[in-house]
C-alpha positions in Angstrom: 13.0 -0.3 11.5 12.9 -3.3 9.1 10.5 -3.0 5.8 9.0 -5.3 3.9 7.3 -5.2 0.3 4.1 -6.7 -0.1 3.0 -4.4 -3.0 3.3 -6.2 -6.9 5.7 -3.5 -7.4 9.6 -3.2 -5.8 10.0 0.6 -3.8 12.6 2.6 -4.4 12.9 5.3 -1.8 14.7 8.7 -2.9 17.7 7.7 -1.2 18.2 4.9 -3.1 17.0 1.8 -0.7 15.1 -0.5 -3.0 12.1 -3.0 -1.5 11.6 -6.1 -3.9 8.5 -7.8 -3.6 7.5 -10.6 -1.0 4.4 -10.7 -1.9 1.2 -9.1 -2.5 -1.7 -8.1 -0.2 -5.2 -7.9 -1.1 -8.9 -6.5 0.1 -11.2 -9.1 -0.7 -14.4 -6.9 -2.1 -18.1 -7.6 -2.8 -20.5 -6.2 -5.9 -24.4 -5.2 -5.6 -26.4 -5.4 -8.8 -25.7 -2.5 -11.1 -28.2 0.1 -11.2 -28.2 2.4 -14.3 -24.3 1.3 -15.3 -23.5 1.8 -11.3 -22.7 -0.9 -8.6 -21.9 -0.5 -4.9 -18.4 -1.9 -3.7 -18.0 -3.2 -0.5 -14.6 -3.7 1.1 -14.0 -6.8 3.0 -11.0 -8.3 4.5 -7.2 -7.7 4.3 -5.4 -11.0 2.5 -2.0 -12.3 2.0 -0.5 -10.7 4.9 1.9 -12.0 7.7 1.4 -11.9 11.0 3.0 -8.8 13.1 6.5 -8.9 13.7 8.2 -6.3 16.3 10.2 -3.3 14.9 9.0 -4.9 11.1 6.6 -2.5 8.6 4.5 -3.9 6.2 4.6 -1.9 2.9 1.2 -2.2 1.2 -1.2 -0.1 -1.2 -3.1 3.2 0.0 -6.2 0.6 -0.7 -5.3 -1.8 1.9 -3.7 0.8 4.5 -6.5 2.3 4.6 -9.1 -1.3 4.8 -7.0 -2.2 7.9 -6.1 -0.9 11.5 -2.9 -2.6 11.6 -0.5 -0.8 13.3 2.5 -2.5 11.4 1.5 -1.0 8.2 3.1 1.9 5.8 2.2 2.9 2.3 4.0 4.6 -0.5 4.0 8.2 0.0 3.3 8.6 -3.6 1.2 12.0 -2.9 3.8 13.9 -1.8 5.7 16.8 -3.3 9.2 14.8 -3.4 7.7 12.0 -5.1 10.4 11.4 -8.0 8.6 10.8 -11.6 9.9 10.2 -14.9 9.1 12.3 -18.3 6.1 10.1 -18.8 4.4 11.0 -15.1 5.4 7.2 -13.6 6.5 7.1 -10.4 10.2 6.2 -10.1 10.9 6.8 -6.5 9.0 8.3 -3.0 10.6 9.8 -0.3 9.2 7.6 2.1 6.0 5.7 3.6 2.9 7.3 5.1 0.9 5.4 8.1 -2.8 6.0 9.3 -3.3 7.5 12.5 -5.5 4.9 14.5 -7.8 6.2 16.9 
């Protein structure tokens, strides 16, 4: 499987692979009028994305994994136990990506 970055951040994977980035992907949103200090947010379309390519993952945010139901996409497993972070709590390094099961 081939990976690319399109997070503004380059992905380093516990085992050392790094992912520079290519670019970065986007969900376009929309604002009501605030109500009380509050304002709905609605999620639009994904941006800055290329088309599919066989046996290719797109690495994007959690945000726009989850805005989409592309099958080519993987975020960050930044969640997860093995999740490598350094003495001030940043993430340094992720054992892999997660995917969204699309039904």
């Amino acid at each position: 499987m081939n990976f690319r970055n399109f997070t503004p951040h380059e992905i380093e994977l516990n085992n050392g692979l790094k992912f520079a980035s290519e670019g970065v992907a986007r969900v376009s949103a929309s604002f009501g009028e605030f109500d009380d200090s509050v304002c709905s947010q609605n999620f639009g379309d994904v941006e800055g994305l290329p088309d599919p390519v066989a046996s290719t993952s797109l690495i994007v945010s959690a945000m726009v994994l989850g805005a989409s139901e592309r099958e080519d996409l993987v975020a960050p497993a930044t969640g997860h136990p093995d999740t490598v972070r350094n003495e001030k709590g940043h993430i340094v390094s992720v054992p892999g990506f997660v995917k969204l099961e699309i039904t």
